[in-house]
C-alpha positions in Angstrom: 42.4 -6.9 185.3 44.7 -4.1 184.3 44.9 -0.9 186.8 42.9 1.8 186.4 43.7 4.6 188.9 46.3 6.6 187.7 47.9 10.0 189.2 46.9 13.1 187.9 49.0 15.6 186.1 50.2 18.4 188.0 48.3 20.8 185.7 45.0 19.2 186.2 45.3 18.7 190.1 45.9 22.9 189.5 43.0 22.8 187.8 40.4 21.4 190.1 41.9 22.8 193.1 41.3 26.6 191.3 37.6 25.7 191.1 37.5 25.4 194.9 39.8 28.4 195.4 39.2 30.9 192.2 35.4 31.1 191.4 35.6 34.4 189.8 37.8 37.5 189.1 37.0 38.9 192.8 38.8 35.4 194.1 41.8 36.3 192.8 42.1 39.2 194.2 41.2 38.2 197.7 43.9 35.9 197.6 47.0 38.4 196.2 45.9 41.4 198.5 46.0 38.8 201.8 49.2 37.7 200.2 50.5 41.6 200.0 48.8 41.9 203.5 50.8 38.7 204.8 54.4 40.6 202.9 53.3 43.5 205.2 52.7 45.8 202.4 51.1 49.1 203.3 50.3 50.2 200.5 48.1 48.5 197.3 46.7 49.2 194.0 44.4 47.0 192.1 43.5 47.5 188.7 41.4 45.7 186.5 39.9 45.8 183.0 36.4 44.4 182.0 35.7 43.4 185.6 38.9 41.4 185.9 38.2 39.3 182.6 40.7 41.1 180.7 43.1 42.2 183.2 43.9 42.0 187.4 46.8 43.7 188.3 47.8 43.9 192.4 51.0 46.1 193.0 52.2 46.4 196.6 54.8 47.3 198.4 55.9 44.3 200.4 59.0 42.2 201.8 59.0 40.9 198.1 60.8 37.3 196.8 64.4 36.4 196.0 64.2 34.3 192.2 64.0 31.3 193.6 61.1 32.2 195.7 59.2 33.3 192.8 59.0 30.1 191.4 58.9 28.1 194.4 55.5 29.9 194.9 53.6 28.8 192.2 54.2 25.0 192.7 51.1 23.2 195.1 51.4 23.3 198.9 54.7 25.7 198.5 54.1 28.5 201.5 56.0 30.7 203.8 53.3 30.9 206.1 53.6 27.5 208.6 56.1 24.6 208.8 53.5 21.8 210.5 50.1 20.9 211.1 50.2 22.3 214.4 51.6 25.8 213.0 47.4 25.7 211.2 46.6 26.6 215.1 48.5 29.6 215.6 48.0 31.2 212.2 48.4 35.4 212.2 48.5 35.0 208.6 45.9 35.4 205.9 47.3 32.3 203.9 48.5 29.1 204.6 47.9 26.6 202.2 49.9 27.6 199.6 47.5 26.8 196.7 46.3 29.8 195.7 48.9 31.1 193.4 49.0 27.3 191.3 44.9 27.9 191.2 45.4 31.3 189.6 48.4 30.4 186.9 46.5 27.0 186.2 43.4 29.3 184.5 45.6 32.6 183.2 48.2 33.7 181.6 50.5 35.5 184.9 53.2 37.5 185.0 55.1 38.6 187.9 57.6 41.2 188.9 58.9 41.2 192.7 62.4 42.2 193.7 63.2 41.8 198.0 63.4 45.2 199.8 67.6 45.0 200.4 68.5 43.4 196.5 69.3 45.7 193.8 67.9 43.7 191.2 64.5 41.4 190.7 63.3 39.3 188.8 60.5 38.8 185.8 58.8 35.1 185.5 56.2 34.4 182.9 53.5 31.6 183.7 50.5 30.2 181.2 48.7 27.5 182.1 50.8 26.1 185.1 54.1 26.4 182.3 56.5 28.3 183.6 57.5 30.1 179.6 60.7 32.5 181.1 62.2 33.8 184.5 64.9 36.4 184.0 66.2 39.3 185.8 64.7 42.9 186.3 64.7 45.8 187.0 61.7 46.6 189.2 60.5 48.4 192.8 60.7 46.5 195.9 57.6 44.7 196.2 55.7 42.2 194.0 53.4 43.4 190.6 51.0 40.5 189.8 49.6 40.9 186.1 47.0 38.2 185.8 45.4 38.5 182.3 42.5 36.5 180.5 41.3 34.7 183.7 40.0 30.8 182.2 41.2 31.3 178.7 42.0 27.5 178.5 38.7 26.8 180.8 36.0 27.9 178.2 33.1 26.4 180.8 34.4 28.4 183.9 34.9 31.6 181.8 30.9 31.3 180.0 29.3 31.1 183.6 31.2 34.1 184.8 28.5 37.4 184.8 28.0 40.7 183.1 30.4 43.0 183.9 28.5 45.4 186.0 28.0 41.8 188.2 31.0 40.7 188.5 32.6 44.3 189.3 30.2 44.5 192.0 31.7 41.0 193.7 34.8 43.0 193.1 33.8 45.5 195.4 32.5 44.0 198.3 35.7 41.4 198.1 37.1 45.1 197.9 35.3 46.4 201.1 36.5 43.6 203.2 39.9 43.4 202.6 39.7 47.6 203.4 37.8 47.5 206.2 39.8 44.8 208.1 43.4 46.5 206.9 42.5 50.2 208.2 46.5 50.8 208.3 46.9 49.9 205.1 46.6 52.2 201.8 44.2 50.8 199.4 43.2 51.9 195.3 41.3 50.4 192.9 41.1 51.4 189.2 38.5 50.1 186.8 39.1 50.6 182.7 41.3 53.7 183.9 38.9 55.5 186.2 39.9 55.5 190.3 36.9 54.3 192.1 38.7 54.3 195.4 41.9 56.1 196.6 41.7 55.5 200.7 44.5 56.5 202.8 45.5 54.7 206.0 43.1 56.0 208.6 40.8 54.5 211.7 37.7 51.8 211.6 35.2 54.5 211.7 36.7 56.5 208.8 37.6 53.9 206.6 33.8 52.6 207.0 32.9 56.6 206.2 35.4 56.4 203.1 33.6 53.2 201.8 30.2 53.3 202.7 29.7 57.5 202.6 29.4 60.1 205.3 25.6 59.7 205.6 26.6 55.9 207.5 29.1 57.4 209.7 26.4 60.0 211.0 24.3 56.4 212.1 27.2 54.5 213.6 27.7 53.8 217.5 30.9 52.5 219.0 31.1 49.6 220.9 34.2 48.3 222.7 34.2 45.3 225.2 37.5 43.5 226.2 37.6 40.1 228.5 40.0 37.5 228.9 38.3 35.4 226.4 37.9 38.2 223.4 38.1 41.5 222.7 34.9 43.0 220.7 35.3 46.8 219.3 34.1 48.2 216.3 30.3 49.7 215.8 26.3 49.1 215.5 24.2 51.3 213.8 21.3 53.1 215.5 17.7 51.4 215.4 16.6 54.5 212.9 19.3 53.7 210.2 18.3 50.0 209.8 16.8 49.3 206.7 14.9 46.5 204.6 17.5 45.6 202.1 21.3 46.8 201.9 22.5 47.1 205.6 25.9 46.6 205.9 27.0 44.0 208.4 30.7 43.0 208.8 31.8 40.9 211.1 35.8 40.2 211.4 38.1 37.8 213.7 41.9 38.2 213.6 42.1 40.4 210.8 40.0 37.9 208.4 36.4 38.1 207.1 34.0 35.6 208.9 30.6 34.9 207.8 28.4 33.4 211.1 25.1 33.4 211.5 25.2 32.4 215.4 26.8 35.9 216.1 24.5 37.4 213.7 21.7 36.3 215.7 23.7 37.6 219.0 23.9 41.3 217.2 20.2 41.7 216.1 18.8 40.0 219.3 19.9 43.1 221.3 17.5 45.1 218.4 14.0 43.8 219.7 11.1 46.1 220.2 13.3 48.8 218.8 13.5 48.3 214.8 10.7 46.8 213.0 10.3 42.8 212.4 11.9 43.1 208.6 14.1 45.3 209.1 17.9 45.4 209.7 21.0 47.0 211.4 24.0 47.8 210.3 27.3 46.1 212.3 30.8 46.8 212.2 32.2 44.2 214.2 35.8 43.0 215.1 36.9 40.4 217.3 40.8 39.6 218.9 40.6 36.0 219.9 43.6 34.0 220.9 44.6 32.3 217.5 44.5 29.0 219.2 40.8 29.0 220.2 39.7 29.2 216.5 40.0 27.0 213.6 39.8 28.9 210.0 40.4 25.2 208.2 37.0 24.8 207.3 36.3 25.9 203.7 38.3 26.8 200.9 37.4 30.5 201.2 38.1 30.7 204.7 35.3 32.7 205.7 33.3 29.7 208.0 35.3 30.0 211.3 35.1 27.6 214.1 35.1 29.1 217.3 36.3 26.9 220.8 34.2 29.2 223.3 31.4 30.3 220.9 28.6 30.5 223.8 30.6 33.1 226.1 31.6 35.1 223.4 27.4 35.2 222.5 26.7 36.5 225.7 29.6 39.0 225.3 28.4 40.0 222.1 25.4 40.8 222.8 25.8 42.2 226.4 28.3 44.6 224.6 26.0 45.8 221.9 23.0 46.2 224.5 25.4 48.6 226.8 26.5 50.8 223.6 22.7 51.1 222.9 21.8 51.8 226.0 24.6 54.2 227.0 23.6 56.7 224.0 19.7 56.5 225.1 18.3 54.1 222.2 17.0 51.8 224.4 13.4 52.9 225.8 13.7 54.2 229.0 10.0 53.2 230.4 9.1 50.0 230.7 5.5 50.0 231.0 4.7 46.1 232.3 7.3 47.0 235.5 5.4 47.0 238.4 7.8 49.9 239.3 6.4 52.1 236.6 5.8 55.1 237.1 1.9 56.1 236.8 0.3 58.3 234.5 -1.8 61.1 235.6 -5.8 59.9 234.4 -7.9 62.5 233.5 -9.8 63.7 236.4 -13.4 61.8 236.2 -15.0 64.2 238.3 -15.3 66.4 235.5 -18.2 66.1 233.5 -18.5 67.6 230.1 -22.0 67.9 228.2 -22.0 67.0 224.9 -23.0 69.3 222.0 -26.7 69.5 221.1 -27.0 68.4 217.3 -30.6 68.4 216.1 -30.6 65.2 213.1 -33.9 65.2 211.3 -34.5 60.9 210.8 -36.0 61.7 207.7 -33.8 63.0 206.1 -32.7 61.1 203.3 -30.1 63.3 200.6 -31.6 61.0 197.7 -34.9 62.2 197.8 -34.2 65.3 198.4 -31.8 66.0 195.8 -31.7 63.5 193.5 -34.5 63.2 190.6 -36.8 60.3 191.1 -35.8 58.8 188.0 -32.3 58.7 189.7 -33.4 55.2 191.4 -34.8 53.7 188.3 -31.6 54.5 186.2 -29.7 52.8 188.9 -32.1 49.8 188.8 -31.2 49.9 185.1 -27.4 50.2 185.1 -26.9 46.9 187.7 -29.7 44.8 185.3 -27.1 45.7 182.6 -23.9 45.0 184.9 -25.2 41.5 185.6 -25.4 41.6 181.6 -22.0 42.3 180.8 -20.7 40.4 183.9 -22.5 37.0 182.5 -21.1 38.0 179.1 -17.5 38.3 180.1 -17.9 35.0 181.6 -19.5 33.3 178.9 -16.4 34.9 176.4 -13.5 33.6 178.8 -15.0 30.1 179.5 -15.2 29.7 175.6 -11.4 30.8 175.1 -10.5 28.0 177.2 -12.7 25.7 175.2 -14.7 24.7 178.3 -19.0 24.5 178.3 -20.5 27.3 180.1 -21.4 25.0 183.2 -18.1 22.9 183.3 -14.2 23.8 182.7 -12.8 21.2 180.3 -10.6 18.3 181.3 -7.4 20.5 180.0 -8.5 23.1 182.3 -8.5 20.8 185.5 -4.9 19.3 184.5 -3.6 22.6 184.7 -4.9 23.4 188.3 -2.6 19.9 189.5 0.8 20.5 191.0 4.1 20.7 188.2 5.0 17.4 190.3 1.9 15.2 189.7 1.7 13.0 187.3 -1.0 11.9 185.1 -2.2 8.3 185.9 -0.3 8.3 189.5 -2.6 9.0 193.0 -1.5 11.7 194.8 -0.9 11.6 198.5 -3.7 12.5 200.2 -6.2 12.7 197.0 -8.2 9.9 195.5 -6.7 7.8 192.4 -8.1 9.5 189.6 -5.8 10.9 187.5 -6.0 14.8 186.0 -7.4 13.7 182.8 -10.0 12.3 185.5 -10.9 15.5 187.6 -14.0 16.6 186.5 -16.2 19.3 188.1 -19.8 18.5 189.6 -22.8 19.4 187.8 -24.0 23.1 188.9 -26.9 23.2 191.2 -27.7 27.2 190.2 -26.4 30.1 188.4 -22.6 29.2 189.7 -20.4 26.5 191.0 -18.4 28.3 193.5 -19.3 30.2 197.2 -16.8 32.3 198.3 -15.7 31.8 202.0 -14.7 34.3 205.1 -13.9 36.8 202.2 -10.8 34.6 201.4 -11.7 31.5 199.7 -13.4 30.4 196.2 -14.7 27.2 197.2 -16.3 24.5 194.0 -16.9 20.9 193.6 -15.2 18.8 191.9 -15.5 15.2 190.9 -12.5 14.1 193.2 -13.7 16.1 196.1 -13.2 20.1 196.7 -11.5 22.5 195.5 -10.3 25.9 197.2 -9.0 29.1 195.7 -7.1 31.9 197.2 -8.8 34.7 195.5 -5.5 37.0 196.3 -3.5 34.8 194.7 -5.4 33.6 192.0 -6.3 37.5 191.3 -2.2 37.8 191.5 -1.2 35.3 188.9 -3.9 36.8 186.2 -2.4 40.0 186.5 0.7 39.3 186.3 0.5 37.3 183.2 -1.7 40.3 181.5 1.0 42.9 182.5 3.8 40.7 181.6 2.1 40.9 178.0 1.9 44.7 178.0 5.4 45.2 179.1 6.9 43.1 176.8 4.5 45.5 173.5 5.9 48.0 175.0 2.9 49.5 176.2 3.9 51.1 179.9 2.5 54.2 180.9 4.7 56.3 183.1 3.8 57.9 186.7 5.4 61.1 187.5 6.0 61.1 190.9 5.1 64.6 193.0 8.1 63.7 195.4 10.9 62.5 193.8 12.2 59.3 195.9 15.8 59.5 196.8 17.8 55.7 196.7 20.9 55.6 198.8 23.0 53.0 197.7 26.6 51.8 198.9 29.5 51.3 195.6 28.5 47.7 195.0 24.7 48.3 194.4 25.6 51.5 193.0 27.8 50.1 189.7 24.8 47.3 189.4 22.5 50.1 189.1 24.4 52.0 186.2 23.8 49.7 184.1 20.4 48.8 184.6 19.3 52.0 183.9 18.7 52.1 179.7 16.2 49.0 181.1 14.9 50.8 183.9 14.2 53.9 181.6 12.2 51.8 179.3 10.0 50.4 180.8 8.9 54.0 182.9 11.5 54.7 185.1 13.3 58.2 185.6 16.6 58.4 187.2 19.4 60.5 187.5 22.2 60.1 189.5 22.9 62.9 192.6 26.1 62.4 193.6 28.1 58.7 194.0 25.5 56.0 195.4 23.0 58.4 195.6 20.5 58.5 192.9 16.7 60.3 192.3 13.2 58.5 191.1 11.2 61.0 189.7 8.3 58.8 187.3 7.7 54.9 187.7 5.5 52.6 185.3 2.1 53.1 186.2 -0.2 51.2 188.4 2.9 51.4 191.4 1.5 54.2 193.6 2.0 53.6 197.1 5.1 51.5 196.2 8.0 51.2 198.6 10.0 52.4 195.0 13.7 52.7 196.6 12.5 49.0 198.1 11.4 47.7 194.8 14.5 49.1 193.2 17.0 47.3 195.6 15.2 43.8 195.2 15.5 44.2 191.3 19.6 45.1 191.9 19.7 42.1 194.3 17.9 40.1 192.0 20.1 40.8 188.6 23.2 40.4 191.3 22.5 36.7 191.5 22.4 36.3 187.9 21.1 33.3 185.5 18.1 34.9 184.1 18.9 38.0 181.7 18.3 41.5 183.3 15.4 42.8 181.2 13.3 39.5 182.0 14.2 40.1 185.8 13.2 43.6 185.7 10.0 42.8 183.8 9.1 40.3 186.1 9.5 42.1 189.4 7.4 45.3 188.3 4.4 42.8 186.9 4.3 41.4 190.1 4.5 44.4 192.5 1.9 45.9 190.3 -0.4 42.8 190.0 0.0 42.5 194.1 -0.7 45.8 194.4 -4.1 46.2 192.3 -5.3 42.6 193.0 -8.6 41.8 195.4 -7.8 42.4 198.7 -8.6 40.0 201.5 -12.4 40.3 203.1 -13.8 41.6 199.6 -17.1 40.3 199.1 -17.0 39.2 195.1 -20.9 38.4 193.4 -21.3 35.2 191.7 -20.2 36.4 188.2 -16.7 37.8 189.2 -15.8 34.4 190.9 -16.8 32.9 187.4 -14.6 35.1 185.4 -11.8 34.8 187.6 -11.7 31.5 188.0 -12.1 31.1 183.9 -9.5 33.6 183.4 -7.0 31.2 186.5 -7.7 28.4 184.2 -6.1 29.7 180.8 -2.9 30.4 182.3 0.2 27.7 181.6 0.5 27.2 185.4 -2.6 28.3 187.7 -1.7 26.6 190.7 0.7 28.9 191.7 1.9 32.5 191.8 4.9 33.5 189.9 7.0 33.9 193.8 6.2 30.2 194.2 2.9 30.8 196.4 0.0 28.0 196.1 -3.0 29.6 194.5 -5.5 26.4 194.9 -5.9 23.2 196.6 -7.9 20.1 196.8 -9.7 18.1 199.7 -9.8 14.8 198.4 -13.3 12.5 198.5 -11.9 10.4 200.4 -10.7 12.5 203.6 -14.3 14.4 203.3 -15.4 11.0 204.1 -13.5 10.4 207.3 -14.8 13.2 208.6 -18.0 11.4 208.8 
C-alpha cells in the first residue's frame, strides 16, 4: 500500500488558515489596525475602494520594521508578540499568533512600505499569492503603509460569497467602531471611494462614543465606574427611555479587545427589569481591566469568545455596578408598593356621599323607528339574503379553482395541508398510517364542514381524524400570497403619512439604508435624508397604518444585512407580511359558516398552507387513533 498523507504546500496551509482568519474585507482590517495598535501607532487612516474588494489601505504611524522583519512577517507563526506558550497568558497585545498577515497575502495581491522610526531608509516588498515578487529599498515615513488590493482574486469561491457593497461596507464599520471605541487615544480615519466618513481625533470614552454614534446617544448615556481587586468596570449604560427595539448599541470590551459574551450580557439587562419594556433594549458601553492572567482570549480565531477565570464575581460586580449608576441618577422607582413599609395613600374620604345626576331614559325609545323608514328593516332583510348569496358564490368559485367538489377538498388539496417533512406513503408520529394521497375529509353533515372554536380555531373532520386551523394564521398566509402578487405588478398604492416618522440610525445601518432606497421608493416609500443617520418617512405603501414604520424599516436593513436572498425580494416580503398581519382576522372574531368555507378554500390553493411565511404552523391534525385513547 503506497502512502497517502502528504504535507501541504505552504501556500495552501496559507490558504485554509485565511478562511478561519479573513472572512471578508472588514477582517483584514481588524487584524492590520490591532497590528498598528500593537506598533503603538497613534495615528491611522484606512481607505478602501468598492467596500475593500478593490482596495484596503492601513497607514499608521508605528515603531515600523527593519527589511528583514518585513519578510519575516508574512511567513506562518512568525510574531513579535510572545516567545512561549506561557507568554499566551500574559498577552497586552492584540496579536499573537502571527498568522494573520500569511492569511491576507495568501488571497491578495499586498504591498508594503514600513521604514523603523530611527533608520533613514525603508523598504518596499511586493507579495501575490504567498510569492514574495520583489523587496527593495525606499524611501518612505516612519511607520508601515499596507496596500492590500483585489482581496480573493485567485479564490473565485470566497470572493462570489462576499456581499453588495453597501453590506460589506457596513461590516466595515462596525469592525470600524470597535477598533475606535476601544483605542480612544488613538486618531482614527476612514475613506470610502475618496469621501471621509470618519476623521476622530484622540479624545475620551464618552466622546469618542458621541463622535461615532452622534450627539443624540451621548444626551442618553450614564457613567458607571466600579473598581475591585478582581476587575475594574467603567464605561456607560444608557437610560431606561433610550432603549429601543432594534439598533441599541452594546459594546462590551476586556483589556483593550472586543469580547462578545452573552453571560455578562444577561448581568447588564438584568439590572433593567420593571423599568424598560419586555422587547426592548439598552444601550452599554462597557470596559473591563482584568489581570491578563485570569482570562484566556485562545478560543476562536477571531478572538472575540473570551474565557474568563472568575466569571461569577465579576457577574455580581457587573450588575451591582450598573444597578448603583441607575439608581444614583433616580431611574430606578423610588416606591415600592408591595413594601410593607410603604408609604400609604390618602383614600378618598367615604363619608362623602355624592348623588348621582337625574337622567330621565324613555325604554321605548328605539332611534329605528323613530327615524328610520319602515321599509328600512325590510331592505336590510334583503341585503343579508343577498350576502349569504354572494358569500355561498365566492365559495362555490374558489373550491372549483382548486379543483375540489363543493362538499369535499380534493386529495391534492389535503397533501398540501401535510408538513414539507412528511412523506407520502410513511406514518407520521403521532397520526394514523394513511398516507396524504389518503387524507380524505368526512362527508358533511349540513351546510359546512367546519365549527369555529373560542374565536380561535377552524375545527373539520377529516378521514384520519381532526383537523384544526388557526384562523390568524391561515388569514395571514392568504394575504400575503395575494399582496406578494400585487407588489410584484407593481400595483402599490402609497399612504401619505400626516406625521412624517423620523428614523435614527447609527453609520452602519445608515450606508445599508442608502442604498435600499430606489427599492424602498418603489414600492411606496418616501424618504429623504435629514442630516447623517438621520432620515424622514413621509408616505408608506398602503394598508400599513398603525405600523411601527421606523421598526419595520430597521428589520428590512437587518434583514438585507444578513444577505443570501436579493434585496428587492427581502423588501417585498417584509411589507406583504406586516400588511397581511396587520389586516388579517383578529383573535375572538366570530366568522359565519360561509367565511370559514372560503377561507379555508382559499388556505388550500396556496403551494405551502401549513405554514406562515415566518415559519408559524397554520393547521394541525389529531390523529384517529389518539381520539380513541381518549375513550
Amino acid at each position: 500500500m503506497s502512502d497517502v498523507i502528504k504535507l501541504l504546500p505552504d501556500s495552501v496551509a496559507n490558504q485554509i488558515a485565511a478562511g478561519e482568519v479573513i472572512q471578508r474585507p472588514a477582517s483584514v482590517i481588524k487584524e492590520l489596525v490591532e497590528n498598528a495598535i500593537d506598533a503603538q501607532a497613534t495615528s491611522v487612516q484606512i481607505i478602501l475602494k468598492d467596500a475593500g474588494r478593490t482596495l484596503i489601505q492601513i497607514i499608521d504611524n508605528g515603531v515600523g520594521m527593519t527589511d528583514t522583519d518585513a519578510r519575516l512577517a508574512f511567513e506562518r507563526h512568525s510574531t513579535s508578540k510572545i516567545r512561549q506558550a506561557d507568554d499566551l497568558f500574559t498577552l497586552h497585545t492584540m496579536g499573537f499568533r502571527g498568522e494573520a498577515l500569511a492569511s491576507i497575502a495568501a488571497i491578495a495581491q499586498v504591498e508594503l512600505r514600513t521604514r523603523p522610526r530611527d533608520a533613514q531608509l525603508g523598504t518596499k516588498l511586493i507579495i501575490n499569492a504567498s510569492t514574495c515578487e520583489s523587496q527593495e529599498p525606499d524611501m518612505c515615513p516612519p511607520g508601515s503603509n499596507f496596500m492590500i488590493k483585489n482581496l480573493f482574486f485567485n479564490v473565485p469561491a470566497r470572493r462570489k460569497f462576499l456581499k453588495s457593497n453597501q453590506v460589506e461596507l457596513s461590516n466595515i464599520v462596525k469592525e470600524f467602531e470597535k477598533l475606535a471605541l476601544v483605542n480612544c487615544n488613538v486618531e482614527f480615519t476612514l475613506m470610502h471611494n475618496g469621501s471621509v466618513m470618519y476623521k476622530l481625533m484622540a479624545s475620551g470614552l464618552l466622546q469618542r462614543i458621541a463622535a461615532l454614534m452622534g450627539k443624540n446617544l451621548e444626551h442618553q448615556l450614564i457613567p458607571v465606574n466600579v473598581d475591585t481587586s478582581i476587575v475594574r468596570i467603567h464605561g456607560f449604560v444608557g437610560k431606561p427611555e433610550g432603549s429601543r427595539k432594534r439598533g441599541a448599541q452594546q459594546f462590551l470590551f476586556v483589556n483593550g479587545r472586543y469580547m462578545r459574551h452573552p453571560y455578562f450580557h444577561k448581568a447588564v439587562i438584568s439590572c433593567y427589569d420593571q423599568l424598560i419594556p419586555a422587547d426592548e433594549q439598552p444601550s452599554y458601553f462597557l470596559v473591563f481591566d482584568v489581570d491578563p492572567g485570569t482570562i484566556d482570549v485562545n478560543i476562536h480565531p477571531t478572538k472575540t469568545e473570551i474565557k474568563f477565570e472568575d466569571e461569577m464575581p465579576i457577574w455580581q460586580i457587573l450588575a451591582a455596578g450598573v444597578k448603583e449608576a441607575l439608581g444614583r441618577f433616580n431611574e430606578v422607582p423610588s416606591i415600592d408598593f408591595d413594601r410593607k413599609d410603604a408609604p400609604e395613600i390618602p383614600a378618598l374620604d367615604s363619608h362623602r356621599h355624592v348623588e348621582p345626576p337625574q337622567i330621565d331614559v324613555d325604554k321605548h325609545y328605539n332611534p329605528f323607528e323613530h327615524d328610520c323608514p319602515s321599509s328600512y328593516h325590510r331592505q336590510s332583510t334583503t341585503d343579508w339574503e343577498q350576502l349569504y348569496r354572494n358569500f355561498e358564490r365566492k365559495r362555490q368559485q374558489s373550491l372549483q379553482q382548486t379543483g375540489a367538489a363543493p362538499d369535499a377538498p380534493d386529495a391534492g388539496a389535503e397533501e398540501a395541508m401535510l408538513s414539507p417533512h412528511e412523506q407520502p406513503g410513511q406514518p407520521q408520529p403521532g397520526q394514523s398510517g394513511e398516507t396524504p394521497q389518503q387524507l380524505q375529509l368526512d362527508e358533511p353533515q349540513g351546510p359546512s364542514l367546519y365549527i369555529q372554536m373560542k374565536g380561535r380555531y377552524i375545527v373539520g373532520p377529516i378521514a384520519s381524524g381532526l383537523m384544526i386551523i388557526d384562523q390568524h394564521r391561515a388569514h395571514i398566509a392568504v394575504l400575503f400570497a395575494r399582496y406578494m402578487k400585487q407588489l410584484a405588478s407593481q400595483a402599490v398604492v402609497s399612504q401619505t403619512i400626516l406625521f412624517p416618522e423620523v428614523l435614527h440610525l447609527d453609520h452602519a445601518h445608515h450606508v445599508v439604508l442608502c442604498g435600499l432606497v430606489p427599492e424602498l421608493e418603489r414600492i411606496g416609500f418616501a424618504l429623504s435624508q435629514l442630516s447623517a443617520g438621520d432620515w424622514s418617512v413621509s408616505a408608506m405603501p398602503a394598508g400599513l397604518e398603525g405600523t411601527d414604520v421606523a421598526d419595520l424599516l430597521m428589520q428590512v436593513i437587518e434583514s438585507v444585512e444578513g444577505g443570501g436572498v436579493p434585496v428587492k425580494s427581502r423588501i417585498m416580503e417584509h411589507i406583504a407580511l406586516k400588511v397581511a398581519a396587520a389586516a388579517a382576522i383578529p383573535y375572538g372574531r366570530r366568522l359565519a359558516q360561509e367565511e370559514m368555507d372560503v377561507l379555508v378554500a382559499e388556505l388550500f390553493q396556496l403551494s405551502n398552507p401549513n405554514y406562515t411565511p415566518d415559519g408559524r404552523i397554520v393547521m394541525s391534525v389529531i390523529p384517529n387513533e389518539q381520539i380513541s385513547k381518549l375513550f
